[in-house]
C-alpha positions, -999 to 999 in steps of 0.1 A, spaced: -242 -127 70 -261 -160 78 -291 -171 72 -316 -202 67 -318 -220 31 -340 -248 31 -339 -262 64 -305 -255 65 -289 -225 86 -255 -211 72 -224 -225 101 -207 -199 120 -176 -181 103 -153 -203 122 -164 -230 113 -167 -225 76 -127 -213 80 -116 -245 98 -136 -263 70 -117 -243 39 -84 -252 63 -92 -288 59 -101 -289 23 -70 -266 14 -47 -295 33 -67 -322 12 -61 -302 -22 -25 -317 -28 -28 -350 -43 -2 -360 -23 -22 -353 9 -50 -368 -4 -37 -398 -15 -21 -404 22 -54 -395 38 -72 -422 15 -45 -449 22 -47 -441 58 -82 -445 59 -76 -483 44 -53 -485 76 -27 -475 101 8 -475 81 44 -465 90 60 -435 67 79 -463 49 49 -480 40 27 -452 29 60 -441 6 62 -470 -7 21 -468 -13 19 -432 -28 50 -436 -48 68 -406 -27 101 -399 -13 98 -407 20 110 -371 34 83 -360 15 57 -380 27 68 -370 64 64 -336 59 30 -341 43 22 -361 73 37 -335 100 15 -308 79 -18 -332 81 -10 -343 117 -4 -304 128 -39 -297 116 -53 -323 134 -63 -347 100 -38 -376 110 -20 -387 142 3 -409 152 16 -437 183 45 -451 190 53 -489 186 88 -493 197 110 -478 168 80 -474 140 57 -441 141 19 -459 133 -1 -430 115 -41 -432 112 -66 -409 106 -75 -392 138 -113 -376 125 -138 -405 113 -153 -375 97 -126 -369 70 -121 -403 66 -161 -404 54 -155 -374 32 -124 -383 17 -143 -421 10 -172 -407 -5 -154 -378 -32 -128 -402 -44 -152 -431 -49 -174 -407 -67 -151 -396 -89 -135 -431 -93 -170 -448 -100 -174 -417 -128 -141 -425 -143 -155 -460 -147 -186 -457 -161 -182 -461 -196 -216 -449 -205 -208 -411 -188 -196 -384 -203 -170 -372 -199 -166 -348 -175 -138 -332 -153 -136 -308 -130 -116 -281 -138 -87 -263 -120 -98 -225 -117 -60 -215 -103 -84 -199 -69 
Protein backbone atom coordinates (compact mmCIF):
# COMPACT_ATOMS: atom_id res chain seq x y z
CA UNK A 1 0.00 0.00 0.00
CA UNK A 2 1.33 3.49 -1.20
CA UNK A 3 0.29 6.51 -0.80
CA UNK A 4 1.22 10.42 -0.70
CA UNK A 5 2.70 11.99 2.70
CA UNK A 6 3.49 15.50 2.29
CA UNK A 7 4.38 15.99 -1.17
CA UNK A 8 5.96 12.89 -1.06
CA UNK A 9 4.53 9.66 -2.83
CA UNK A 10 5.64 6.19 -1.22
CA UNK A 11 8.50 4.40 -4.16
CA UNK A 12 7.44 1.35 -5.67
CA UNK A 13 8.14 -2.03 -3.71
CA UNK A 14 11.08 -2.63 -5.87
CA UNK A 15 12.57 -0.08 -5.29
CA UNK A 16 12.29 0.21 -1.51
CA UNK A 17 13.84 -3.69 -1.74
CA UNK A 18 16.83 -2.66 -3.85
CA UNK A 19 17.22 0.22 -1.32
CA UNK A 20 17.04 -2.23 2.03
CA UNK A 21 19.73 -4.43 -0.30
CA UNK A 22 22.02 -1.53 -0.34
CA UNK A 23 21.76 -0.43 3.17
CA UNK A 24 21.99 -4.21 4.36
CA UNK A 25 25.52 -4.36 2.24
CA UNK A 26 26.55 -0.96 3.95
CA UNK A 27 25.61 -2.33 7.64
CA UNK A 28 29.09 -4.17 8.12
CA UNK A 29 31.54 -1.74 9.22
CA UNK A 30 33.80 -3.28 7.15
CA UNK A 31 31.76 -2.50 4.01
CA UNK A 32 31.26 0.73 5.14
CA UNK A 33 34.51 1.70 5.90
CA UNK A 34 35.66 0.53 2.22
CA UNK A 35 32.86 2.40 0.67
CA UNK A 36 33.94 5.66 2.56
CA UNK A 37 37.66 5.17 1.66
CA UNK A 38 36.66 4.54 -1.89
CA UNK A 39 34.76 7.57 -2.09
CA UNK A 40 38.16 9.55 -1.02
CA UNK A 41 39.58 7.63 -4.10
CA UNK A 42 40.26 4.82 -6.42
CA UNK A 43 42.62 2.20 -4.36
CA UNK A 44 44.00 -1.30 -5.08
CA UNK A 45 42.90 -4.21 -2.47
CA UNK A 46 46.36 -3.74 -0.88
CA UNK A 47 45.90 -0.31 -0.26
CA UNK A 48 42.36 -0.27 1.12
CA UNK A 49 43.78 -3.34 3.59
CA UNK A 50 46.21 -1.49 4.56
CA UNK A 51 43.52 1.62 5.08
CA UNK A 52 40.75 -0.33 6.96
CA UNK A 53 43.19 -2.36 8.98
CA UNK A 54 41.83 -5.76 7.26
CA UNK A 55 43.24 -8.89 5.98
CA UNK A 56 43.45 -8.53 2.67
CA UNK A 57 41.31 -11.75 1.70
CA UNK A 58 38.91 -10.27 3.63
CA UNK A 59 38.71 -7.08 2.14
CA UNK A 60 38.37 -8.80 -1.45
CA UNK A 61 35.56 -10.62 -0.50
CA UNK A 62 33.96 -7.53 0.93
CA UNK A 63 34.73 -5.87 -2.26
CA UNK A 64 33.46 -8.90 -4.64
CA UNK A 65 30.15 -8.69 -2.29
CA UNK A 66 29.94 -4.68 -2.92
CA UNK A 67 31.01 -4.96 -6.51
CA UNK A 68 28.29 -7.94 -7.17
CA UNK A 69 25.61 -5.53 -6.03
CA UNK A 70 26.67 -3.00 -8.16
CA UNK A 71 28.11 -0.39 -5.07
CA UNK A 72 31.78 -0.64 -6.26
CA UNK A 73 33.58 -1.64 -9.55
CA UNK A 74 36.73 -2.12 -10.69
CA UNK A 75 39.40 -1.63 -14.13
CA UNK A 76 42.34 -3.09 -14.90
CA UNK A 77 45.71 -1.29 -14.82
CA UNK A 78 48.13 -3.86 -15.91
CA UNK A 79 48.67 -6.28 -12.85
CA UNK A 80 46.61 -3.95 -10.09
CA UNK A 81 42.67 -4.22 -9.83
CA UNK A 82 41.64 -0.06 -9.39
CA UNK A 83 38.28 -0.20 -7.34
CA UNK A 84 35.94 3.04 -7.09
CA UNK A 85 32.63 3.62 -6.27
CA UNK A 86 30.58 2.97 -9.30
CA UNK A 87 27.03 5.03 -7.95
CA UNK A 88 27.75 8.91 -7.12
CA UNK A 89 24.61 8.28 -5.26
CA UNK A 90 26.01 6.05 -2.38
CA UNK A 91 28.99 7.88 -2.36
CA UNK A 92 26.66 11.12 -1.31
CA UNK A 93 24.86 8.94 1.28
CA UNK A 94 27.64 7.27 2.68
CA UNK A 95 29.38 11.18 2.91
CA UNK A 96 26.60 12.65 4.48
CA UNK A 97 25.65 9.72 7.52
CA UNK A 98 29.26 9.25 8.56
CA UNK A 99 30.02 13.01 8.61
CA UNK A 100 26.98 13.38 10.67
CA UNK A 101 27.69 11.09 13.05
CA UNK A 102 31.44 12.12 13.11
CA UNK A 103 30.55 15.92 13.50
CA UNK A 104 28.12 14.55 16.65
CA UNK A 105 30.92 12.65 18.11
CA UNK A 106 32.81 15.87 18.04
CA UNK A 107 30.72 18.24 19.43
CA UNK A 108 31.46 18.50 22.84
CA UNK A 109 28.48 20.46 23.84
CA UNK A 110 25.97 17.35 22.55
CA UNK A 111 24.70 14.81 24.35
CA UNK A 112 25.40 12.08 24.17
CA UNK A 113 23.68 10.03 22.02
CA UNK A 114 24.01 6.65 20.08
CA UNK A 115 22.13 4.79 18.11
CA UNK A 116 21.31 1.64 19.19
CA UNK A 117 21.60 -1.90 17.76
CA UNK A 118 17.99 -3.46 17.80
CA UNK A 119 19.56 -7.18 16.56
CA UNK A 120 16.52 -6.54 13.33
Amino acid sequence: MSGPVGDFDDPPAEVLNEAAAAFGLLAAAARLHIVWALAQGESDVTGLAERVGGALPAVSQHLSKLKLAGLVSSRREGRRQVYYVADPDVVTVVRLMVGQLAARAADDSAAPRRLRRTGA
